[in-house]
C-alpha positions in Angstrom: 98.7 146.3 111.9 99.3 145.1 115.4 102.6 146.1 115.4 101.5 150.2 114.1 99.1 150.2 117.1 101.1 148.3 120.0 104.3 148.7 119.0 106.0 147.2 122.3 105.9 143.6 122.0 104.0 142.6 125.0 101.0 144.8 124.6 100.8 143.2 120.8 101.1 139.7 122.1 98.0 140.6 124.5 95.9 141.8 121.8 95.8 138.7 120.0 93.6 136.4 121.3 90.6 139.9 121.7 91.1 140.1 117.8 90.7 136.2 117.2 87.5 136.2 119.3 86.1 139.3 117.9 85.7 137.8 114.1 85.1 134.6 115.5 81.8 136.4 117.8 81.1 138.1 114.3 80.8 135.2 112.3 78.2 133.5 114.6 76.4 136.3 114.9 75.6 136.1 111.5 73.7 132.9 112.6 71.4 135.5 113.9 70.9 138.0 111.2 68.6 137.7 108.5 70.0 137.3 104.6 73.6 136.8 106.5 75.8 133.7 105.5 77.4 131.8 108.4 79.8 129.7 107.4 82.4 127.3 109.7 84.9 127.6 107.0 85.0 131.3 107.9 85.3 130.4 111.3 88.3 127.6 110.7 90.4 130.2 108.5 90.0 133.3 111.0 91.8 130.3 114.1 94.9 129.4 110.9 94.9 133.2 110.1 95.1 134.3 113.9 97.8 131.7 114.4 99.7 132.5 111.6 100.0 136.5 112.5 101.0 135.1 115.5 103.8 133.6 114.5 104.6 136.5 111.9 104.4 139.2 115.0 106.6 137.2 117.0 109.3 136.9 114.3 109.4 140.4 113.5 109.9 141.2 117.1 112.7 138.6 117.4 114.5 140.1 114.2 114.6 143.3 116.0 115.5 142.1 119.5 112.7 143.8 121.5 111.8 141.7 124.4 109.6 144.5 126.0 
């Protein structure tokens, strides 16, 4: 989806981390709401998912030689 909405490969690469964060912030602030489930394993497979897309993004970007 990264790659729809950023297509240059920098500004992707940037966006990353904000995504990451931003389900990790919503995850604990389920600690906070009532009838909400917070769970750490949530927390453990949105870090693996992040770091797989990662690795995803940066190979289709290296398959089609942009370096911008």
């Amino acid at each position: 989806m990264l790659f729809l909405i950023y297509p240059t490969y920098k500004n992707g690469k940037f966006f990353f981390p904000f995504f990451v964060f931003g389900y990790i912030l919503y995850e604990v602030w389920q600690l906070f709401l009532e009838g909400s489930s917070f769970d750490w394993k949530d927390i453990m497979a949105t870090i693996i998912s992040g770091i797989l897309a990662y690795y995803i993004y940066q190979t289709i970007h290296k398959n089609k030689g942009s370096d911008e």
